[in-house]
C-alpha positions in Angstrom: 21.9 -6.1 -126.4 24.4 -7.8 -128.9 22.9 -10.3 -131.1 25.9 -11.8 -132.0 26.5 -12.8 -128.5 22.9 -14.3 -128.0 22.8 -18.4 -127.5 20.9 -19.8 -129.8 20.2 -23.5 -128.7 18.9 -26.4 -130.6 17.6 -29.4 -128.7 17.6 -32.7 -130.6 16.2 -35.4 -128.5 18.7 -38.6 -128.8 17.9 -42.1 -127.1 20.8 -43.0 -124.8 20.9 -47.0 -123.2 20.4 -47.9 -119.8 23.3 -48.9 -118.1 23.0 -52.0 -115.5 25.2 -51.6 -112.4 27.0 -55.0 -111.7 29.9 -57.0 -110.5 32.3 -56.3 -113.1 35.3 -59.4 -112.5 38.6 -57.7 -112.2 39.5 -59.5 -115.5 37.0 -57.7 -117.6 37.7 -54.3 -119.4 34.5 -52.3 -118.7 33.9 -48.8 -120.6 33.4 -46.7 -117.6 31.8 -43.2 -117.3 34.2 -40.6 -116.8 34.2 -37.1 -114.8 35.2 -34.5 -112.5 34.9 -35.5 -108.8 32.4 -32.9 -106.4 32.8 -33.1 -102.5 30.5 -31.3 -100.1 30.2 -31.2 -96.3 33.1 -30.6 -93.5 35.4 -31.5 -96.6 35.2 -29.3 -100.0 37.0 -30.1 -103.1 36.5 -30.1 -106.7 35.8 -26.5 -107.2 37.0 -25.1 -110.6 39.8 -23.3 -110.7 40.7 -22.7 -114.0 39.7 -19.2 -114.5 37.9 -16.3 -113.3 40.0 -15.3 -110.3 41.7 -12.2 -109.1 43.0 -12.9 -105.7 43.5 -15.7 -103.3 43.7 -16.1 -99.3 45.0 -18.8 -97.5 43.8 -20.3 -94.2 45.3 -23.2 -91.5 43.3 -25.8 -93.5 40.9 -23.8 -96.1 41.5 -21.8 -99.3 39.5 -18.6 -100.8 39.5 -17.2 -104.1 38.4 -14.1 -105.1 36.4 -14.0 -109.0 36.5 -10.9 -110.7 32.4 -11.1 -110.5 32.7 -10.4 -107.1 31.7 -14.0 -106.1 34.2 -16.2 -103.1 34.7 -19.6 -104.0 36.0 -21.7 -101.0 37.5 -24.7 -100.7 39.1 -27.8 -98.1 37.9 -28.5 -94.6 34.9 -26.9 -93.9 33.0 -26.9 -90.6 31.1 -23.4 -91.8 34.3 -21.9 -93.3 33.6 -22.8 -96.4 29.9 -22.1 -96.6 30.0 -18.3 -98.1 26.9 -16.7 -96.9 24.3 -15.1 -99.5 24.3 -12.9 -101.6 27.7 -14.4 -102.5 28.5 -11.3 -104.6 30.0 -8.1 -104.3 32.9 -8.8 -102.7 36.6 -6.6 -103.5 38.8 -8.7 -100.8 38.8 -12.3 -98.8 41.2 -12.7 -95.9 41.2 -16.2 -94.0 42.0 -17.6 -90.4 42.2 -20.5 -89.2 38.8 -21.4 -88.8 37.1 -18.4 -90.2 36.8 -17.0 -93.3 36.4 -12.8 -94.0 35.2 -11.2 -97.3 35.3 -7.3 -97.7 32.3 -5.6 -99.7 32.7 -2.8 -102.1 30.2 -0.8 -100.0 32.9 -1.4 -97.3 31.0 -4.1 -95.1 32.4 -6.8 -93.8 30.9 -10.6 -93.8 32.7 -12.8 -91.6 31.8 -16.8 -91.7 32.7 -20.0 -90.0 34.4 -20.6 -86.2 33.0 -18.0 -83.9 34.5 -19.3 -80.3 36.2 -16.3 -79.6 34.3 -13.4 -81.6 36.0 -13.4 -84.6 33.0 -13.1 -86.6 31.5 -10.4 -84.8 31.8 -7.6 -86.7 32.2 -4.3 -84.2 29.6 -1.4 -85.3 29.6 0.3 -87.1 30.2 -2.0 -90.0 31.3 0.4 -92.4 34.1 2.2 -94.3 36.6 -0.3 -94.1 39.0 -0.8 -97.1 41.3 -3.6 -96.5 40.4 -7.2 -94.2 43.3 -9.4 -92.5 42.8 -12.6 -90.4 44.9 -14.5 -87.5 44.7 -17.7 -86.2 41.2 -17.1 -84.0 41.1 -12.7 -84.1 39.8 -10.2 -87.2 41.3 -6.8 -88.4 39.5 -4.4 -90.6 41.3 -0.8 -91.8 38.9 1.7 -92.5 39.2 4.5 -94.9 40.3 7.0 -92.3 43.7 4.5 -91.5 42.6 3.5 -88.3 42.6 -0.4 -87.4 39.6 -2.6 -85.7 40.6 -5.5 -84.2 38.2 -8.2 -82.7 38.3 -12.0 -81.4 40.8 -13.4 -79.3 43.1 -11.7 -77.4 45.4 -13.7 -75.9 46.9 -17.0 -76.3 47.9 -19.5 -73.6 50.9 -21.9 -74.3 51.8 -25.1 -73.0 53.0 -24.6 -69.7 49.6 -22.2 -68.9 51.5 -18.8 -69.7 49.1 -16.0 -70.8 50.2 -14.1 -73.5 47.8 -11.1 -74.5 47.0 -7.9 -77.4 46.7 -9.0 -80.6 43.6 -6.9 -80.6 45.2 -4.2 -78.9 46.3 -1.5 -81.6 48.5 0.5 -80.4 48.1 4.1 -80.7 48.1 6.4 -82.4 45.7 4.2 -84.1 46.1 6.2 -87.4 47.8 6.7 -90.5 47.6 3.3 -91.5 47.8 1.8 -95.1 47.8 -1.8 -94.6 47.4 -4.7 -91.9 48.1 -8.5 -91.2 47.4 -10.8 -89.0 49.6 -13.7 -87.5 48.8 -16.3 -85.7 48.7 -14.3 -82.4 50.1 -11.0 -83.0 49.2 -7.7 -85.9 50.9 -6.0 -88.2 50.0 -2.7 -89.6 51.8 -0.5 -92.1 52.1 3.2 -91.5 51.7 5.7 -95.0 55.1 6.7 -93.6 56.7 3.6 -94.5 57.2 2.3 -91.2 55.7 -1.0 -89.3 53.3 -1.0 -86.0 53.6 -4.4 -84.2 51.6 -5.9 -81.2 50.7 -9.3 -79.6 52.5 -12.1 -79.0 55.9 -11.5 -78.9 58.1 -14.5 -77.6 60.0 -15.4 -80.5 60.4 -11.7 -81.7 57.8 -11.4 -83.7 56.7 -8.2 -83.0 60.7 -6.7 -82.8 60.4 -5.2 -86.5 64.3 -4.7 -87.7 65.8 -1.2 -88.1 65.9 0.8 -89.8 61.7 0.8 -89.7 61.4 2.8 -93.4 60.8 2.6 -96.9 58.3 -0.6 -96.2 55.8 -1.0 -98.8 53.8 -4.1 -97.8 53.6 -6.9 -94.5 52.7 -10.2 -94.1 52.3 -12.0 -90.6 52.5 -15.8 -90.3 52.6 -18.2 -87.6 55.3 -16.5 -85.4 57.2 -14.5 -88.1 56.6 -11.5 -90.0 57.9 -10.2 -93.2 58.2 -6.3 -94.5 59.0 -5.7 -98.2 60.6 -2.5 -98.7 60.3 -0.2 -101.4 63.2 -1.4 -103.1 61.9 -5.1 -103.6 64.4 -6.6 -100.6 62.1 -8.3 -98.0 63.3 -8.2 -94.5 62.0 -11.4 -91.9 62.1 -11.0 -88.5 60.6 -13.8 -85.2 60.8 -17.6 -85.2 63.5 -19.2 -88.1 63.0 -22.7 -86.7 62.3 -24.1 -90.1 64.6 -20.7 -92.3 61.6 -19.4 -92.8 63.3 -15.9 -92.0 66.4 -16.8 -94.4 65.5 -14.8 -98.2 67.4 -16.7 -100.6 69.5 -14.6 -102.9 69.1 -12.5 -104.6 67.4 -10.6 -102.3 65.6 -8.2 -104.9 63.2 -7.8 -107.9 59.8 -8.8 -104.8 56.6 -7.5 -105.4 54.3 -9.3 -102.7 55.3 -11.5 -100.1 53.5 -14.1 -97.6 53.4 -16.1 -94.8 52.3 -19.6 -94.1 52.9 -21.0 -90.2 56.5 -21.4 -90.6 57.3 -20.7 -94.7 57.6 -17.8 -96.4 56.9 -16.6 -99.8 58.1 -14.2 -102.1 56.7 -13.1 -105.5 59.0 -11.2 -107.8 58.4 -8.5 -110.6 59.0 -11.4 -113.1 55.9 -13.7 -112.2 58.3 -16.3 -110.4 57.6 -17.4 -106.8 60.2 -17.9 -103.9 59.5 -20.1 -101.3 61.7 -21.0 -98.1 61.2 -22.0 -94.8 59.8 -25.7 -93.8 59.4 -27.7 -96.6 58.1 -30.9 -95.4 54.9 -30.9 -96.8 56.1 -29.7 -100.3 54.8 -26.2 -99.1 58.0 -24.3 -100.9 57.8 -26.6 -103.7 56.5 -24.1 -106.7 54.7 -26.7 -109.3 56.5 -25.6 -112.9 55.9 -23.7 -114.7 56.8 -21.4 -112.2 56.2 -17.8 -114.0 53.0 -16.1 -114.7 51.7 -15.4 -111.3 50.5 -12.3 -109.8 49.4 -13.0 -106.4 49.7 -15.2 -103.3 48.9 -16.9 -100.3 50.2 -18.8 -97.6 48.6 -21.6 -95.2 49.6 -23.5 -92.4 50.9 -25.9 -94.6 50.1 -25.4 -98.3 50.1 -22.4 -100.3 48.4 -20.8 -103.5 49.3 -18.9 -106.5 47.0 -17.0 -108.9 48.3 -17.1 -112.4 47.8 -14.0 -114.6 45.4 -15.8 -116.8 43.1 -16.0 -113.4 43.8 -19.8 -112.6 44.9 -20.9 -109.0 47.3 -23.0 -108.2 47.9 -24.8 -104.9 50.6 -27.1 -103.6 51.7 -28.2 -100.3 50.2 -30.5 -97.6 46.1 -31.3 -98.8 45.6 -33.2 -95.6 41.6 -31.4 -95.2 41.6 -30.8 -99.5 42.9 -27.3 -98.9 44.8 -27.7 -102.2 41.6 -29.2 -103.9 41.5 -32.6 -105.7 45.2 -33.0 -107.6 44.5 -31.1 -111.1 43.4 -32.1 -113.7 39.9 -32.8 -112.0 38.9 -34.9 -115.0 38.7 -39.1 -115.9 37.6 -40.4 -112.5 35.5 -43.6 -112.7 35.0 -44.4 -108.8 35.9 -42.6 -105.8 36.5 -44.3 -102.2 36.4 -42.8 -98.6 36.2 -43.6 -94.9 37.4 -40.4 -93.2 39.7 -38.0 -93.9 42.1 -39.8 -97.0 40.1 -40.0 -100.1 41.2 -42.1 -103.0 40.1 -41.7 -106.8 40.6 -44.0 -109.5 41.1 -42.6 -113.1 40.5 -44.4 -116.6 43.9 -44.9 -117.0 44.1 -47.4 -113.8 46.2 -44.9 -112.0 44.8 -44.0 -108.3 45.0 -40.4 -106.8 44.8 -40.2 -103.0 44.7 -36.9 -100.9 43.6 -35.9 -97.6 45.0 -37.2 -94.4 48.2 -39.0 -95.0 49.3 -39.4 -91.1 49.9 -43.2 -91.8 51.1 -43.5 -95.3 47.5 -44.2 -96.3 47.7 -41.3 -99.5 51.0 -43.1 -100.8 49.9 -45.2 -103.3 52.8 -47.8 -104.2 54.4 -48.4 -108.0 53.9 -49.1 -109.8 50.6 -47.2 -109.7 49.2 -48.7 -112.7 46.4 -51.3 -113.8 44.1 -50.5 -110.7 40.5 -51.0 -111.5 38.7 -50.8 -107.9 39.6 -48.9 -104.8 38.8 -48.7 -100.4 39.5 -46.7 -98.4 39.8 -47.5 -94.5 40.2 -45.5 -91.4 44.3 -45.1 -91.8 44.5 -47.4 -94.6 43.9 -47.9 -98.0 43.3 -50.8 -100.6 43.5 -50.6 -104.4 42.5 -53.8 -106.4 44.6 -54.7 -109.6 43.7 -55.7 -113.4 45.5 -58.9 -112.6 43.3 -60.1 -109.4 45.7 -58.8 -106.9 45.5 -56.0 -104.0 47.8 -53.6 -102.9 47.6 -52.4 -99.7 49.3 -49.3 -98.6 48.7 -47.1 -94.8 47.9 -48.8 -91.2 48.8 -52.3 -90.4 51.6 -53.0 -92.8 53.8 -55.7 -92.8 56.1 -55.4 -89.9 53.6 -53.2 -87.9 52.1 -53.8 -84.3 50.1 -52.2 -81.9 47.6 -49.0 -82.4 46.2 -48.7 -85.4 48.4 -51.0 -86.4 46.5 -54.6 -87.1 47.2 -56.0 -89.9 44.6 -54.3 -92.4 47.1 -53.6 -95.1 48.9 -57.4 -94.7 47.1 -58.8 -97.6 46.6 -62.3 -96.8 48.3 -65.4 -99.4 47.8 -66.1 -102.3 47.0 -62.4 -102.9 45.1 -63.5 -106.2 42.0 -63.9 -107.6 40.5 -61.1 -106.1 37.6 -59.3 -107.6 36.3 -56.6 -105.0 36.8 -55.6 -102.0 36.2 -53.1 -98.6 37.7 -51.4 -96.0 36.6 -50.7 -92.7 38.5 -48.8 -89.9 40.8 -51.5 -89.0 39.9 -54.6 -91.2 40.3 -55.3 -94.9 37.8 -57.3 -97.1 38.6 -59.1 -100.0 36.2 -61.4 -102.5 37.4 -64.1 -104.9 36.2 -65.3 -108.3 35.1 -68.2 -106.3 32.8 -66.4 -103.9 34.5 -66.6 -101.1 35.5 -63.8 -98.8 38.8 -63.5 -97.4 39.2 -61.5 -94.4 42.1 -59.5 -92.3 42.9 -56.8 -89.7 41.3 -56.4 -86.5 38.5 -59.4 -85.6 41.0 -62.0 -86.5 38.6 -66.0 -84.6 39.8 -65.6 -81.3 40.1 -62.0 -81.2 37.4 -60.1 -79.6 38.6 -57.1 -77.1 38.4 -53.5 -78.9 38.7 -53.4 -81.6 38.2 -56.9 -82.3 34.5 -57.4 -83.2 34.7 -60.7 -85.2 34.1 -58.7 -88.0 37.0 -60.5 -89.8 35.2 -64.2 -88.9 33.4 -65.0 -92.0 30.0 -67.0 -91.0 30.2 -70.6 -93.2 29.3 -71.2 -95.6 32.1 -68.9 -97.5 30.5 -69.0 -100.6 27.9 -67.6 -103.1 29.0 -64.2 -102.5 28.9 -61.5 -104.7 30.1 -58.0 -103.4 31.6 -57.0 -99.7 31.1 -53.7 -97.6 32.8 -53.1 -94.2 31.5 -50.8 -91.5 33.5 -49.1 -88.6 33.8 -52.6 -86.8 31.2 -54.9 -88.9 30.9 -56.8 -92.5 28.7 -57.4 -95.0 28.6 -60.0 -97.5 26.2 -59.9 -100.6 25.2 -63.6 -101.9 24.4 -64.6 -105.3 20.4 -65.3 -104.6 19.9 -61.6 -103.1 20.2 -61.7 -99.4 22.6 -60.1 -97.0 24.9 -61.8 -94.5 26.5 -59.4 -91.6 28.9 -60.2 -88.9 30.9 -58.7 -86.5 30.5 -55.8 -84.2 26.4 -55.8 -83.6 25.8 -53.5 -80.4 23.3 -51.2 -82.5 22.0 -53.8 -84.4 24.0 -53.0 -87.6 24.3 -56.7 -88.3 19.8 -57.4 -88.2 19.2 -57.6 -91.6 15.3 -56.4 -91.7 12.9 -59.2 -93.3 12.7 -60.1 -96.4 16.4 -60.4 -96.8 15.5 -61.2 -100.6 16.2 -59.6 -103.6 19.2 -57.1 -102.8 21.4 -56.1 -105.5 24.5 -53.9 -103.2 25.7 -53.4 -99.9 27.1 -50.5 -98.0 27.7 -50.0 -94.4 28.1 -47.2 -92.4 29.8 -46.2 -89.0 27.2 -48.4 -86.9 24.3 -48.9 -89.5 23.9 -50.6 -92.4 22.7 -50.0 -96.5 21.3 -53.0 -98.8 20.1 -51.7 -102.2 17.0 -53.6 -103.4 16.3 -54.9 -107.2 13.3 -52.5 -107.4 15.5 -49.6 -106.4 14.4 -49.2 -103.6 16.9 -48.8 -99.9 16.7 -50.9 -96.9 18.9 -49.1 -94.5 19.1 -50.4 -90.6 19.7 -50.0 -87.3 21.4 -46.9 -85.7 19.7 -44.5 -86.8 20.6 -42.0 -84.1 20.8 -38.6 -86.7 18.2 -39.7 -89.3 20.5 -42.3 -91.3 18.2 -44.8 -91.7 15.3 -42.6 -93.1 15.5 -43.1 -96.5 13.3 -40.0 -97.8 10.7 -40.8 -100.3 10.1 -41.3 -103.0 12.4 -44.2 -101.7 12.4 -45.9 -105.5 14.5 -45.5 -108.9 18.0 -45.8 -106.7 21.2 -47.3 -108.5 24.1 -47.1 -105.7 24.3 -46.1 -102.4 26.9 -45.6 -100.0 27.0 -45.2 -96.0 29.6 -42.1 -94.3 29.7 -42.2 -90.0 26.7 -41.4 -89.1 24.8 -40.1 -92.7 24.3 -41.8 -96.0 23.6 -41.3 -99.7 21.7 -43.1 -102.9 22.4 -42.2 -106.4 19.7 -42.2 -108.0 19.0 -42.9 -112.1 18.5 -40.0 -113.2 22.2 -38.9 -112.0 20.9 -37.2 -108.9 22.2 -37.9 -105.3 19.8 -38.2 -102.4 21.3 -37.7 -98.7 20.1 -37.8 -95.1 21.1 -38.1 -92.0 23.3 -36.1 -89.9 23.8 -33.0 -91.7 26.1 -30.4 -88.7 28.5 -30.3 -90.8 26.4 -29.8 -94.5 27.4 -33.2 -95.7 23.8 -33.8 -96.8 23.6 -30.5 -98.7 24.4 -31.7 -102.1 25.7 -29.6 -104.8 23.4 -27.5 -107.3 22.9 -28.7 -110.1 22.2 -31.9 -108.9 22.4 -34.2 -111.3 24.8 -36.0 -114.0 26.5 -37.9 -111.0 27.3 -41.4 -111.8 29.0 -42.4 -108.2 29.1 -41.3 -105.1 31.3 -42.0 -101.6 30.4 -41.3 -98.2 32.9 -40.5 -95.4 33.4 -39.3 -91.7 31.4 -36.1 -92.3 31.5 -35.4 -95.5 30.2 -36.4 -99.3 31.6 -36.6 -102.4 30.3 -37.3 -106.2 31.8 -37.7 -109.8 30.0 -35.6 -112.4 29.6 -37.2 -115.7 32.4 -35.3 -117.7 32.0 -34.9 -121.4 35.3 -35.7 -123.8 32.8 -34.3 -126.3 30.4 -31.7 -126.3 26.7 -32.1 -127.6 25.0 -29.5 -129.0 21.9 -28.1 -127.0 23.4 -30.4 -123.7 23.0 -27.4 -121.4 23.7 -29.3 -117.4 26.8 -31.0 -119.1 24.9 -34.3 -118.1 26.6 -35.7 -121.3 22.8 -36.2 -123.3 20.2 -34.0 -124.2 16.9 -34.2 -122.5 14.1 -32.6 -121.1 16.2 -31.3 -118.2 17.5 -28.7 -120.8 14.3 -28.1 -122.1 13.7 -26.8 -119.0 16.7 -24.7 -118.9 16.1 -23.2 -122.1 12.7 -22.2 -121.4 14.1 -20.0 -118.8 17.0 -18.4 -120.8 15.3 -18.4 -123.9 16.8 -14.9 -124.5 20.1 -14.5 -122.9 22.9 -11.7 -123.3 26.3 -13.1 -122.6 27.8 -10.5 -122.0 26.1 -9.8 -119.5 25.4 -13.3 -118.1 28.5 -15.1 -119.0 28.3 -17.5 -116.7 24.4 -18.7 -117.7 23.9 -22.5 -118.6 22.8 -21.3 -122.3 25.9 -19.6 -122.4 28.6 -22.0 -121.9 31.0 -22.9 -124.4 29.8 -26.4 -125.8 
């Protein structure tokens, strides 16, 4: 043991002041809390990426990394991809489909985790002696030490039209002398110690018709209906589907080291740390963020892709439609966080909003001049962003100009757009409250309107006035008044709109899908109605809440001590919130999953071991189990972080 490597802590106890959550008028310049946004549940983002990583794998709508501990970290839409199983260590290589996920051990077992429909994630006995892992869209290949290939999951594919297409699984023999393997969408690859390339599966865009002459091939990649060799020389050869180019190597055709495949891009890395990317571009897939030198490895998705820098940082870039590419770096200055169901939006202390996730509808666009915001909402397919100056920009769904499905008016902000100072969204509607405490109200459930999915839900009950903060629900409203009680219209068929007696003495509002969130002065949550997965069953102790916030059909309170409390439905782990719990200072709810900012430090305080900005007995409890801590062996121990 190295002393000069031992923390040494000192705790000095420091009084910090209570901060009041309030309606803050869009006119006033508040001091807000800062930090680095956490998301959990069937969307993951937020990891850190910024060191620590030695390889990277890239799935339809997920992302792994490899650390040089041995540890996956995982990232985008989840659904059980994401969710490493324990002991998440040991691990030498990750490989990832499209809805699984594979990590190889160093005692050469293989863990598979996530979508299981067709067997992909049942490992064939014996489970042992493989070296490398490769994963296709729903099948598994393992190459074992003796360079045969095990192949397991689907085997066939059926198009369109009802055509079977079969033998992705079926390795062709003789199933030996094999050095390397991929996996495509629906068809293998494996490379031959000879040099040469074995192919088999799908075939019908000549995928599997490898190129002569079939030598001097040092490495393969497989992607949606393509496949790429790079030869010993550093050429790559492409072969299958070049719909998009993605079988066209820009010149010079030399100097590659590694090479990928997304579903219909292609990358290239070359012996200088620069990327090449070609093939369909739409989603800024082939756009290489500058700049572009130091990497060492990548990784291709559907649509996004992923390089890992030499210093062990990732990078990602293309579509983040499920977060696959993480929360837009750097992951640092957010002050409130919005979501309905798969767009997210993020305000930052400079006023400037950053959106990701779905973006079908324009909804992750924000407009310019993307400046002065100070409050975001997100809708179903739309999103709202108020202004320093009263106003709201809309942006997504129900436009100006737009009709019909989803198309009703939700981003058509109503005149005069001023004088705003919050606001909601809810699938198809849009909320807005003025400095007079009024409510104005647009989108679906226009008076008049009331066939789906017109609810009413935009009919303000009269009197319009005395209100204090808004919160719209799939197809209902809520309206907080001055003197503490709740007012709810709109879509009612599960009762979402029966505020529970005594409506007194609220201090928020949230709504869900079909139930309903009213935050009490004691701190204490009335939650009501639908309660059809648990989301009304506020666990005890049901006291000492600050915010709160309703997803579809689960729903979370932040609590004063920074920590977030969840229930509710839970299939999809958006209830399972992030260790360490604590130094959270807002929280959003969406479809099915959760997300948090982390109080983020600009400074560091001595003895502040959770990075909960402020010293208290919460490290005290930390240091009295690390007391005595080698880093260099424990690097990554609380006591041992760099303050």
């Amino acid at each position: 043991m190295h002393f000069k490597n031992i923390a040494i802590v000192t705790i000095i106890l420091v009084a910090c002041p209570k901060v009041v959550e309030g309606v803050v008028p869009a006119t006033t310049v508040q001091a807000p809390r800062s930090g680095k946004i956490v998301a959990w549940g069937s969307q993951v983002v937020g990891v850190d990426l910024d060191s620590g990583f030695v390889a990277v794998a890239a799935g339809s709508y997920h992302s792994l990394g490899l650390k040089a501990d041995g540890s996956i970290v995982a990232w985008g839409a989840n659904y059980g991809r994401c969710d490493v199983p324990a002991p998440n260590t040991g691990f030498v290589a990750i490989a990832a489909g499209s809805y699984h996920s594979l990590g190889l051990k160093a005692d050469g077992s293989i863990v598979c985790w996530g979508g299981n429909r067709d067997g992909q994630c049942d490992v064939p006995s014996p489970n042992a002696g493989f070296v490398r892992i490769a994963a296709g869209a729903s099948h598994s290949l393992g190459l074992k030490a003796d360079g045969s290939i095990v192949a397991w999951g689907a085997n066939s594919y059926q198009d369109i039209v009802g055509s079977y297409y079969t033998g992705q699984c079926d390795v062709p023999e003789p199933n030996a002398g094999f050095v390397a393997v991929a996996g495509g969408a629906y068809h293998s690859l494996g490379l031959k110690a000879d040099g040469s390339i074995v192919a088999w599966g799908v075939n019908w865009n000549g995928q599997c018709n490898i190129p002569s002459a079939n030598t001097g091939f040092v490495a393969i990649a497989a992607g949606g209906w393509h496949s790429l060799g790079l030869k010993a020389d550093g050429s790559i050869v492409v072969w299958g589907a070049n719909g998009c180019g993605q079988c066209n190597v820009p010149e010079p055709n030399r100097g590659f080291v590694a090479i990928a495949a997304g579903d219909d891009h292609s990358l290239g890395l070359k012996a200088d740390g620069s990327i090449v990317a070609w093939g369909d571009k739409y989603n800024g897939q082939c756009n290489v963020p500058e700049p572009n030198r130091g990497f060492v490895a990548i990784a291709a998705g559907r649509e996004h892709s992923l390089g890992l820098k030499a210093d062990g940082s990732i990078l990602a870039w293309g579509t983040n439609c499920n977060g696959q590419c993480n929360v837009p770096a750097p992951n640092t200055g957010y002050v409130a966080i919005a979501v309905r169901s798969l767009s997210t939006l993020a305000l930052k202390t400079d006023g400037s909003v950053v959106a990701w996730g779905d973006n079908y509808n324009g909804q992750c666009n924000v407009p310019a001049p993307n400046t002065g915001f100070v409050a975001v909402a997100a809708g179903g397919l739309h999103s709202l962003g108020l202004k320093l100056d009263g106003s709201i920009a809309a942006w997504g769904a129900g436009g100006p100009g737009q009709s019909g499905w989803p198309d009703y008016g939700q981003s058509n902000v109503p005149s005069p757009n001023t004088g705003f100072v919050a606001l909601a969204a809810g699938y198809t509607h849009s909320l807005g409250l003025k400095t007079d405490g009024s409510i104005v109200a647009w989108g679906a459930g226009q008076p008049g309107q009331f066939d789906f999915p017109h609810y009413g839900q935009c009919n303000v009950p009269a009197p319009n006035t005395g209100f204090v903060a808004v919160a719209a629900g799939a197809g209902h409203s809520l309206g907080l008044k001055a003197d503490g009680s709740i007012v709810a219209w709109g879509r009612n068929d599960d009762g979402q709109c029966n505020v529970p007696a005594p409506n007194t003495d609220f201090v928020a509002v949230a709504a869900g899908w079909h139930h309903s969130l009213g935050l009490k002065a004691d701190g204490s949550i009335v939650a009501w109605e639908d309660n059809s997965y648990g989301e009304c069953n506020v666990p005890l102790p049901n006291n000492g809440f600050v915010a709160i916030a309703g997803g579809a059909t689960h729903s979370l309170g932040l609590k004063a001590n920074g920590s977030v409390v969840a229930w509710g439905d839970n299939g999809d782990g958006q209830c399972n919130v992030p260790q360490p719990n604590s130094g959270f200072v807002a929280i959003a709810a969406g479809f099915e999953h959760s997300l948090g900012i982390r109080k983020y430090c600009s400074f560091r305080i001595a003895g502040d071991l959770n990075d909960d900005c402020r010293v208290d007995l919460t490290d005290f409890a930390i240091l009295s189990d690390n007391w005595l801590v080698d880093c260099e062996t424990e690097p990554t121990n609380p006591a041992c972080l760099p303050k």
